[in-house]
N, C-alpha and C positions, 0 to 999 in steps of 0.2 A: 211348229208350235212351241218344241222345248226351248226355240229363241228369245221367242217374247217373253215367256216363264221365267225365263232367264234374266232379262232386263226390269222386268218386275219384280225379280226377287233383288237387284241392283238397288232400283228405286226405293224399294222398301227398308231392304237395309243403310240407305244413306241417309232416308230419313229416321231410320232407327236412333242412328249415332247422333243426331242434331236434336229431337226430341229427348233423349234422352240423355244429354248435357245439361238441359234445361230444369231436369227432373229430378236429375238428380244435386241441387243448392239444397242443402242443408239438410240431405237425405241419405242416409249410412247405405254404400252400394251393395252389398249385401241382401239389405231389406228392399232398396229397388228392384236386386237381380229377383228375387221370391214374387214381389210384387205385378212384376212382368211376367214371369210366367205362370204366374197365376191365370194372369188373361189370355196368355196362349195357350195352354191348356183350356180352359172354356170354349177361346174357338177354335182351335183343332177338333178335341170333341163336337162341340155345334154342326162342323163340317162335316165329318163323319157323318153323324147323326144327320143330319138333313138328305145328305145325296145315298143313304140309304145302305154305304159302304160298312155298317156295324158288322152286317151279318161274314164278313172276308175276316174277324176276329179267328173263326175253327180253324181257318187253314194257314193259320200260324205255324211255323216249325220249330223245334226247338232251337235251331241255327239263325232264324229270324228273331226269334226271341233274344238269345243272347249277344247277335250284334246291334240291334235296334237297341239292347237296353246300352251297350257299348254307347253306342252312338249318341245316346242320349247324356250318358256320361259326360263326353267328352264338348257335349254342346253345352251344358249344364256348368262345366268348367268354362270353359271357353268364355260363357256367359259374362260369369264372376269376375275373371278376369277383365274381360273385355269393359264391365262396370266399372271395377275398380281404377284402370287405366284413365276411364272418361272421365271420372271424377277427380282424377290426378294430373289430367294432361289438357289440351287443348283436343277436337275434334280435329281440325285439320293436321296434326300429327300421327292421333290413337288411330286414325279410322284406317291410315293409309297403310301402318304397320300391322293393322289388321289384316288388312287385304294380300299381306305376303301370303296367306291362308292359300290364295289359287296357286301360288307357287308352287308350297309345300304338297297342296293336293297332288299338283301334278308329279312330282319325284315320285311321292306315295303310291302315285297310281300305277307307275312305272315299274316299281318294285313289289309289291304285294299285287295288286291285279296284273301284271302283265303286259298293261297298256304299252299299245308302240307310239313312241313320240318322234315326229317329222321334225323337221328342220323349223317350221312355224309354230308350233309348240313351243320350242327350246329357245328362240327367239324370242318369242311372246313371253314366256317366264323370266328371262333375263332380262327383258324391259321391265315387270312390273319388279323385279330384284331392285334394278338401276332406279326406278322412277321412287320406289320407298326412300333408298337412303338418298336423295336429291332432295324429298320431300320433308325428310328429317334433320337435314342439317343445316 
């Protein structure tokens, strides 16, 4: 099931970067990035809130807390960036050097969680390495 999750959250964000090209003509990326998640925030909450997940708030830890909020940090930047880029660049450029992201996750994950990476990992990252700067030039 985390396959399909997974190709949906693909989908979603490719339509991300194309709507919000659009979105942003004559729109300071900034107040886009706030504007967006403005609405993410509402339905993340809504989500919560409907599948009845509020009450998993208690058994927060303080170590969930403080990388959750990391995380948010770094999406939060990320965002901004990622805004400012589309407002700057073309979509078929920003989007692809966005996607270095699975790269980087992957070294990431390597080093800080432990994760053991095969032979198809390492390959598969050095294609989408290869495939950005083909993409960009």
């Amino acid at each position: 099931m985390w396959k399909l999750y997974a190709l949906l959250s693909a989908i979603f964000a490719a339509l991300t970067a194309v709507l919000a090209k659009v979105g942003l003509k004559g729109v300071n990326s900034n107040l886009a990035t706030a504007i967006r998640t403005i609405v993410i925030v509402g339905l993340a909450w809504g989500i919560v809130a409907v599948t009845g997940e509020l009450k998993g708030i208690r058994t927060l830890t303080k170590q969930n807390i403080l990388f959750l909020t990391l995380s948010g940090l770094a999406t939060g930047l990320s965002w901004i960036f990622y805004f400012k880029a589309l407002s700057m660049g073309p979509v078929s450029k920003v989007a692809p050097i966005d996607k270095l992201s699975v790269a980087i996750a992957i070294v990431l994950s390597a080093i800080f969680l432990k994760e053991q990476l095969d032979w198809k990992t390492i390959l598969g990252a050095s294609c989408i390495i290869a495939g950005t700067i083909i993409l960009i030039r």
